[in-house]
N, C-alpha and C positions, 0 to 999 in steps of 0.2 A: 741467675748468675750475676755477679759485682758486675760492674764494667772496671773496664784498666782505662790508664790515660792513655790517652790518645785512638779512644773506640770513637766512632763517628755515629751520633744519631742526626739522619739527615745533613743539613748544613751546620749540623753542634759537633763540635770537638770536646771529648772531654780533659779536661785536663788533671782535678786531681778530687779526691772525694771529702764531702764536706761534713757529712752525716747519716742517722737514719733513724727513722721513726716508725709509728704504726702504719702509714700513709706511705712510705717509699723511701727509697735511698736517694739522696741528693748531692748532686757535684758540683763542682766550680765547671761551668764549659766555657768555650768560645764560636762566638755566631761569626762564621767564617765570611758571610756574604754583607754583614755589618760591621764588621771588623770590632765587636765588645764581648766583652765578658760578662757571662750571664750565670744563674743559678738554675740546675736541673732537677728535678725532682723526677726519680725513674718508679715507676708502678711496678714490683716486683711479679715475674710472667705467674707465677701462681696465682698474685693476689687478681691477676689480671682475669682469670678464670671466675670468678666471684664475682657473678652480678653485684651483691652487695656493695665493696669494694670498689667495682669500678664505678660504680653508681657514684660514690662519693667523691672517687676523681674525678669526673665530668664534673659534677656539682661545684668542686670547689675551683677547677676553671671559670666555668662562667659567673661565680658567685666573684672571684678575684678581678675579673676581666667586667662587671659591672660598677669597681668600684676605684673611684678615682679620687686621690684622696693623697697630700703628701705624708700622713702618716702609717699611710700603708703603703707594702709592698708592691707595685706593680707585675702584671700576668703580662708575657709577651706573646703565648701562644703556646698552642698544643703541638708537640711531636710525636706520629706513629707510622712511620713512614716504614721504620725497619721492623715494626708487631711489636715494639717495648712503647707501652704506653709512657710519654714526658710530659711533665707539664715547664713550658719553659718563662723563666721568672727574672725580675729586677734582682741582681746581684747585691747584695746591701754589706757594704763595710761596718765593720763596729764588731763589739762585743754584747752580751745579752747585758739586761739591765742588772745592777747589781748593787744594794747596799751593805752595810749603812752609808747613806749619803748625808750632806748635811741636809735640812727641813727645804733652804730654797732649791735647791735643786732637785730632791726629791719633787717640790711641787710643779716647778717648771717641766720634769718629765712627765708628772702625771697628768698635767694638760692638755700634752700630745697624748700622749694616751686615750685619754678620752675623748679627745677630738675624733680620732682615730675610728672608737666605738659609735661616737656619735654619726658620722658618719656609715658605718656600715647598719645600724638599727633604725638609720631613716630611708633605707633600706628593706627593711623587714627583716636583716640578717645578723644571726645573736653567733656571737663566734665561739661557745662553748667550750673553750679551751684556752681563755687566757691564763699566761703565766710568763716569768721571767723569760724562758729558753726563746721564747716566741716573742721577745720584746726585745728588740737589739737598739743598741744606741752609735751612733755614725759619726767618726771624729768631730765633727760640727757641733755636734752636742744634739742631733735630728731623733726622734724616735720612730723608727719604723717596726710596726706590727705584723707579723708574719703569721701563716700558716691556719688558712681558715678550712683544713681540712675536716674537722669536725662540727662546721658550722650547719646552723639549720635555718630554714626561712618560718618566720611565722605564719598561721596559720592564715592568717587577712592578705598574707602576699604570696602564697602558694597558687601556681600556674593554675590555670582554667584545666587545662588536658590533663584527662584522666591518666592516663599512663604515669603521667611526672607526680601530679597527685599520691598514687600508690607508692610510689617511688620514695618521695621526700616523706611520708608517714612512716613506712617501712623504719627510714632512718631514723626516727628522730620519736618513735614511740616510747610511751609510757613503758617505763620498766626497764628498760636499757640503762646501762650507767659505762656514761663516753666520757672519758676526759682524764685528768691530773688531780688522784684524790685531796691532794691538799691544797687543792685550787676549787675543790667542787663545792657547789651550795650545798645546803642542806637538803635542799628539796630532789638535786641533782642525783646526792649522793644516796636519798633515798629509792633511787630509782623512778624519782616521778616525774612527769613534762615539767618544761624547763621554758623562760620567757626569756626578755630581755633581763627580768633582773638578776638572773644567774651571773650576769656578765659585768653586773654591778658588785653581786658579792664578792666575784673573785678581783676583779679591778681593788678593793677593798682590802682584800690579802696581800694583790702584791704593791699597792701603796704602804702596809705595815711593813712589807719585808723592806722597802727599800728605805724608811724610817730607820729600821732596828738590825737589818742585817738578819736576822732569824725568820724562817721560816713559823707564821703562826699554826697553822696545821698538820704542819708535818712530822710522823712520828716515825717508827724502826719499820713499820709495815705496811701497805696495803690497806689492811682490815682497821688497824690502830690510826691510821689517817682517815677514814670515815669515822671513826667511832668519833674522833676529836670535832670531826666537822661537826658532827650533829650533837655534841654534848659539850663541848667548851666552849664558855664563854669568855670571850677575847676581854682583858684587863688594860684599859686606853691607858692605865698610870704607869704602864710599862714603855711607855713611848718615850724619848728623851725630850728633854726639857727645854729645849727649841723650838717642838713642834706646836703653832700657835691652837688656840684653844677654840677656835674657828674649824679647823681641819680635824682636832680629835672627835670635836660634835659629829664631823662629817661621815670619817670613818665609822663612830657607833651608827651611825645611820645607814651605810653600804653593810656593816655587818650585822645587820638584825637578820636575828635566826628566822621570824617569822615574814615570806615574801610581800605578804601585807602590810608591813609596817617599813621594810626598806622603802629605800628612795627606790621609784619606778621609772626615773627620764635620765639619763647619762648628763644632760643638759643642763640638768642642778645641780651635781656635781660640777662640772665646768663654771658655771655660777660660782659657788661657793670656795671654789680654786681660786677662781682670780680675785675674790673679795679677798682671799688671803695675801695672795702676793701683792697687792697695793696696800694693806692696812694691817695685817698681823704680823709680819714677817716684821722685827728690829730692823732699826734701820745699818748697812754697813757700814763698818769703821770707815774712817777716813786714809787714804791712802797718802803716804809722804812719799815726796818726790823728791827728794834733797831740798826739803826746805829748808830755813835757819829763821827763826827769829831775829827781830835786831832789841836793841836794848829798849828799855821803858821810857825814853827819853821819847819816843816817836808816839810814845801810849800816849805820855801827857799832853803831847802837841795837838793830839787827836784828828793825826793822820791815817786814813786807814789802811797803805800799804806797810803794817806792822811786820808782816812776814813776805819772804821773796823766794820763791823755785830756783835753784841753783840752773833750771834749763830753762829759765827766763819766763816760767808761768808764773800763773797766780800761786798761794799758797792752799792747803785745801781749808773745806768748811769749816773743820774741829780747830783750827788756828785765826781764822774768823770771829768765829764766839769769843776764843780768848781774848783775840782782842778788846772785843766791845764791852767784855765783861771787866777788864781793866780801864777802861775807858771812862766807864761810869762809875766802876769804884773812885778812882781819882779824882771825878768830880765832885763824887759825895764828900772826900777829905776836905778840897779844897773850898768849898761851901761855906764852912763853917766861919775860913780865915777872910773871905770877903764879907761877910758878919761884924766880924770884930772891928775891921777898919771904919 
């Protein structure tokens, strides 16, 4: 059953509801004994009955609560005091990620992002369900990645004890197909085991989406969004014409159909990210501050405060160059007439 505001789990107050997914319903609460506002995710009493299921809430507590990291979420704790499994979360402001953005800011988000991944894959933990809903952005301009409810550990970092063993297999076996079909790989959506670089392909997708505003995968269906994962190939000339030619390479590299030829480390991505934002991105215009030029009389003198900030700064760059570029025209004129004397 929902909760209403103002139902009490433990020391949470709910106040109002935020959403719901495969994983649970989630509210806005308040931790009465720390006087904040936190995010609830309730494990629906049915789903609570499914080993399966709660398997995967446990899981995605301790997998949240191992990882510390400012572009994820933070876990504050489990709630089951009243038999409704909660898992209790960092509240995150913002809105999910959304393009078309322009190319910098696209790239600047996609950094955290990856930060984000890179962090959880050093880890051993592939979050299997990246996508825009699960990527919010925080007045600051902060990315925080949420919802590692479908995440899996790789096979090198699954626990010793047999019990958790069967446990996290159960999960994350061959043939299952978890996730957001127009986020999933290819290999994903073929039902087959899944590594870290599922998490690059789809990192991949929604760097396109926030380029172009369109979902690259997404069709009317279910069935029609696998079909496309696994049979289209993505046309990088469709990207707008900003986006430096450093990042298109990159993208056809997160989205090769075959996991053998994708990029395997989230780490070269972040590489290749920030070679972009110091060296492919144009540089920005220059911004006017109430400047004013003065007359050319100052060009000739060849003084160089040729322009002045009406708030008493400098002028910016792009009235700089003019200057000098007038500067030395003028001398080239006057060259000639010291010549002839």
């Amino acid at each position: 059953m929902p909760l209403s505001v103002g139902d009490k789990l433990g020391p949470y107050e709910i106040l109002a509801p935020i959403g719901a997914g495969g994983m649970g319903e989630v509210y806005r609460g308040k931790d009465t004994k720390l006087d904040r506002d936190v995010a609830i995710k309730v494990l629906p009493a049915a789903f609570a009955r499914d080993r399966e299921r709660l398997a995967r809430f446990e899981r995605e507590a301790k997998i949240l609560a191992s990882l510390n990291h400012p572009n994820i979420a933070q876990i504050y704790g489990i709630e089951d005091s009243t038999g409704d499994w909660s898992l209790v979360m960092e509240l995150v402001p913002g809105a999910p990620v959304k393009g078309p953005l322009a190319p910098a800011t696209a790239i600047r988000y996609a950094d955290q992002i990856a930060a984000a991944l890179e962090a959880a894959h050093e880890k051993g933990i592939i979050h299997r369900d990246l996508k825009p809903p699960n990527i919010l952005v925080t007045p600051s301009g902060t990315i925080k990645v949420l919802d590692f409810g479908l995440a899996s550990v790789e096979a090198s970092d699954v626990p010793e004890d047999p019990e958790a063993q069967t446990r996290t297999l159960q999960l994350t076996q061959a043939g299952r197909i978890m996730g957001t079909a127009a986020y999933m790989s290819p290999e994903q959506a073929r039902g087959q085991a899944v590594d870290r670089r599922k998490d690059i392909w789809a990192f991949g997708t929604v760097l396109y989406e926030m380029f172009t505003g369109r979902q690259l995968f997404g069709r009317e269906t279910f069935s029609d969004s696998l079909a496309a994962v696994i049979t289209h190939s993505p046309d990088m000339a469709e990207l707008p014409p900003g986006v430096p030619r450093s990042v298109r390479a990159l993208l056809a590299r997160c989205l090769e159909r075959d996991p053998d030829l994708r990029l395997s480390q989230i780490s070269e991505v972040r590489q290749s990210l920030r070679s972009a934002e110091s060296a492919d991105l144009p540089p920005r215009p220059p911004v006017r501050v109430g400047c004013r030029r003065r007359n050319r009389a100052a060009g000739r003198g060849g003084h160089s405060d040729l322009a002045e900030a009406s708030a008493g700064g400098a002028c910016r760059y792009a009235f700089a160059l003019s200057a000098l570029h007038t500067v030395r025209r003028d001398d080239a004129i006057r060259e000639p007439k010291r010549q002839s004397r």
